[in-house]
C-alpha positions as CSV (number, residue, x, y, z in Angstrom):
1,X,0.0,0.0,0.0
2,X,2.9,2.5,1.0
3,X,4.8,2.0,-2.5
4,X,1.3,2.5,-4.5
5,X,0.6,5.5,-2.2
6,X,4.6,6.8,-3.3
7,X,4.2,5.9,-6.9
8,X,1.0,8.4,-7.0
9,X,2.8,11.3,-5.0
10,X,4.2,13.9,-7.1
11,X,7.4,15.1,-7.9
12,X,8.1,17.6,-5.5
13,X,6.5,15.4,-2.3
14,X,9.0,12.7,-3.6
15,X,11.9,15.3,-3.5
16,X,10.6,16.6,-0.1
17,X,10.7,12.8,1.3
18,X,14.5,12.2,-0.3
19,X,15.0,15.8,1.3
20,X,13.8,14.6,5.2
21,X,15.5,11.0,5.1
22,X,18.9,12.3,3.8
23,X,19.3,16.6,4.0
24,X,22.7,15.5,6.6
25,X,24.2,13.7,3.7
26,X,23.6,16.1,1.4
27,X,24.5,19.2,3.4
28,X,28.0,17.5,4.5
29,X,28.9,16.3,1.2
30,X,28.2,20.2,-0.3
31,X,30.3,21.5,2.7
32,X,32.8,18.8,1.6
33,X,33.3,20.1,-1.7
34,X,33.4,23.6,-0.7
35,X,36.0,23.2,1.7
36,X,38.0,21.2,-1.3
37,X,37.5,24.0,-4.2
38,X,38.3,26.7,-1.3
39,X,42.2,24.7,-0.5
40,X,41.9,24.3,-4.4
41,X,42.1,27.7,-5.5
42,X,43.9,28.7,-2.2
43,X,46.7,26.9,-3.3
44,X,46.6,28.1,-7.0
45,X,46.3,31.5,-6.0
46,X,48.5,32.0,-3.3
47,X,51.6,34.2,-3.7
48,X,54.7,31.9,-3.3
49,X,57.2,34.7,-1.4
50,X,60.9,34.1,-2.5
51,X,61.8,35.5,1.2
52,X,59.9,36.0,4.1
53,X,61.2,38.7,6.7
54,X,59.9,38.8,10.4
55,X,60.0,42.5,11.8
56,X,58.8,43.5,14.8
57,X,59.4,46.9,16.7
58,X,58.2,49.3,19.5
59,X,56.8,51.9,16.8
60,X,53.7,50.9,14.2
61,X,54.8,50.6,10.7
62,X,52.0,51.2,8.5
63,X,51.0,48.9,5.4
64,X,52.6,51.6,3.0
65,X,56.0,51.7,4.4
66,X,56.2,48.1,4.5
67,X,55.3,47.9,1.2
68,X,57.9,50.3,0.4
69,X,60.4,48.1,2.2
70,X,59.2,44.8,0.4
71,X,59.2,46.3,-3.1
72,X,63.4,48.0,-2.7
73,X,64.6,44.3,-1.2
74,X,62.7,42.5,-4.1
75,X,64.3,43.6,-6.7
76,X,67.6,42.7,-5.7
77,X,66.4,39.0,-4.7
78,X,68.3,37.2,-7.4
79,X,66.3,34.9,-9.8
80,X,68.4,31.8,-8.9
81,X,66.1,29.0,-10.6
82,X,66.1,31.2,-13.9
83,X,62.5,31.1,-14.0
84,X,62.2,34.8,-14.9
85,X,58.7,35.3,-12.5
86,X,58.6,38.5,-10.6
87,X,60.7,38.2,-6.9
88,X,58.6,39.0,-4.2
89,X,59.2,39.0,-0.4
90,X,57.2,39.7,2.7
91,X,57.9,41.6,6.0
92,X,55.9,40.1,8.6
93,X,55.4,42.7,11.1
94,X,54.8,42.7,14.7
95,X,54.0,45.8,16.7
96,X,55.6,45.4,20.1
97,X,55.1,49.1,21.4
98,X,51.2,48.5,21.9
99,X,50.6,48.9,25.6
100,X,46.9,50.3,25.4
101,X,45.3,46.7,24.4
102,X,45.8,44.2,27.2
103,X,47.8,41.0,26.5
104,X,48.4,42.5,22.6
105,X,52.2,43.5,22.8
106,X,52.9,39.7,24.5
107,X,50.8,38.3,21.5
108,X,53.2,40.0,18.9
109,X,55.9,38.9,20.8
110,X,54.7,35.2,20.9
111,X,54.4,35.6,16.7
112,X,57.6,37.1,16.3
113,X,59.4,34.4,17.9
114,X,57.5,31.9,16.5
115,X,57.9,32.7,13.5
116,X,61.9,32.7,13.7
117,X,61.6,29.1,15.2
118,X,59.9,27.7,12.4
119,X,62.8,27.8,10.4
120,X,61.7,29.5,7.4
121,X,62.9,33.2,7.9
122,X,66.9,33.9,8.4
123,X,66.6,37.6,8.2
124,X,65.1,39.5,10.5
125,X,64.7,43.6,10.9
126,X,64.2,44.9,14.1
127,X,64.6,48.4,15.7
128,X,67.5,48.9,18.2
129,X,66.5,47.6,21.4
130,X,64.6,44.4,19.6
131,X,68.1,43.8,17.7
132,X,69.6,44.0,21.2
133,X,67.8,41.6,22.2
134,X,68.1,39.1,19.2
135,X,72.3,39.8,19.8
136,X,71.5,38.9,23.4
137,X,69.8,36.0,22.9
138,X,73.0,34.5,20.4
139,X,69.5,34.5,17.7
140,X,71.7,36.6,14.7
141,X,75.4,35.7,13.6
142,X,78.1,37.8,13.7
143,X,78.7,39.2,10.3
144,X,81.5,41.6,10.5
145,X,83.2,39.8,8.1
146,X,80.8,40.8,5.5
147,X,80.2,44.1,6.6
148,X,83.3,45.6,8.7
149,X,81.0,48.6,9.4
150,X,78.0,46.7,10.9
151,X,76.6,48.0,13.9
152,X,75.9,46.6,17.2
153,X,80.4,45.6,16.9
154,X,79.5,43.7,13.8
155,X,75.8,42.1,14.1
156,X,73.6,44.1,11.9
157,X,73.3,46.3,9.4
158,X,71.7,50.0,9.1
159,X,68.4,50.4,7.0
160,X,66.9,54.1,7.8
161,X,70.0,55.7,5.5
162,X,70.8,52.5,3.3
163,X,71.9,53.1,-0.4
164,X,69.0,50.4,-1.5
165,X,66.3,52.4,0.2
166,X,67.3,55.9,-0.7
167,X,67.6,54.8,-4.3
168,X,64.1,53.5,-4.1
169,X,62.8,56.3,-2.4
170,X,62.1,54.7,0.8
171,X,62.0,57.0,3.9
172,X,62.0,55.2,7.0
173,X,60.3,57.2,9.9
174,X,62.8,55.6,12.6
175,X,66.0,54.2,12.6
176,X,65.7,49.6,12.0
177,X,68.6,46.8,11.6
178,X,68.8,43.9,9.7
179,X,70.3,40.9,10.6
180,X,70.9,37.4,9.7
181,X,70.2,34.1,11.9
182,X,72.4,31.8,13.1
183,X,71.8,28.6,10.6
184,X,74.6,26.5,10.8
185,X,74.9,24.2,13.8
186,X,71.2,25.3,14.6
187,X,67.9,23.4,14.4
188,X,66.8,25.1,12.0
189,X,69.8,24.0,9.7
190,X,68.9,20.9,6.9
191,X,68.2,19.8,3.6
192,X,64.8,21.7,3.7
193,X,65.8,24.9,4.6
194,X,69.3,25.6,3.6
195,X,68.2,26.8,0.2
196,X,65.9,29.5,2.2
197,X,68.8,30.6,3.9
198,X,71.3,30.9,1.0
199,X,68.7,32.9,-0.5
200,X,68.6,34.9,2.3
201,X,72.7,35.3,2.9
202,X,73.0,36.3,-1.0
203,X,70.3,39.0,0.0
204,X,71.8,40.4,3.2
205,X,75.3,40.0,1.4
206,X,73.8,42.7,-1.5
207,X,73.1,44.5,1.0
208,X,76.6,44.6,3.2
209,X,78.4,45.1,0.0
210,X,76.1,48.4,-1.0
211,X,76.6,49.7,2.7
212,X,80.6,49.0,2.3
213,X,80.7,51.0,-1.2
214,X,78.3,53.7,0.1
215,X,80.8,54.5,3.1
């Protein structure tokens, strides 16, 4: 009797029906292939950054000078697979001279740190007491023998004034440092990362040499 009532229901009851006894299948097999197109396109549309840079210091930087920043140190990111694609890099910024907002300047700190145990960023800019600090804690190599003008006796290098900036018309509203991480020896040293961080060196290198011709 139930299949002869069925048979005589119409198209829309039937859909209703298929609707009540399986809408939970449905829904997670939609949400399913949503999730799947969204990693999809994620992955196909996401900038692959030739460098990464964590910065962090006690003044905010806004998005336009670190934009600035970015574009001067791309272009002298060399094309070392000879694929000809435009270099890019990313500063990472974290704003530690927030008091105001409870917990927030701990939070940046938390980032900042993680980020340079992670293994995938071997420069780092910083302004003068965070570069301190990163000299303190044995976190950046000595690299007077790059630079013989470095400061903090030979740790980092000088950004506000730097011949790269001033040539691409960067004006940095406070003095920062760059610097570059200890690698070998470290945890962070292996077959993975080692090309990050020669990509890195030949960067910071560029940069040494245009301070040392400058002075």
């Amino acid at each position: 009797m139930e299949k002869i009532l069925f048979k005589h229901r119409n198209f829309g009851e039937k859909l209703g029906d298929y609707w009540y006894y399986h809408k939970w299948h449905i829904i997670f097999a939609v949400f399913t292939l949503i999730v799947a197109v969204y990693g999809i396109v994620s992955c196909t549309t996401r900038t692959r950054y030739d460098l990464v840079i964590p910065m962090a210091t006690h003044f905010f930087f806004e998005e336009n000078w670190l934009v600035e920043m970015q574009d001067a140190l791309a272009a002298h990111v060399e094309d070392e697979d000879g694929d000809r694609r435009e270099r890019t890099v990313r500063i990472s910024f974290s704003d530690f001279g927030n008091v105001h907002l409870q917990g927030f300047a701990q939070t940046q700190q938390t980032r900042f740190y993680a980020q340079l145990a992670a293994g995938d960023s071997f420069l780092v800019i910083g302004d003068e007491r965070v570069m301190a600090s990163l000299i303190e804690q044995e976190i950046v190599q000595n690299i007077s023998g790059m630079a013989p003008d470095a400061a903090f006796e030979g740790y980092a290098l000088q950004l506000r004034d730097h011949p790269i900036f001033v040539e691409a018309g960067v004006e940095l509203p406070i003095e920062l440092y760059i610097g570059l991480r200890q690698y070998e020896g470290t945890l962070a040293e292996g077959n993975r990362t080692r090309p990050i961080y020669e990509r890195a060196e030949r960067l910071f290198r560029v940069l040494a040499e245009a301070r040392t011709i400058d002075n």
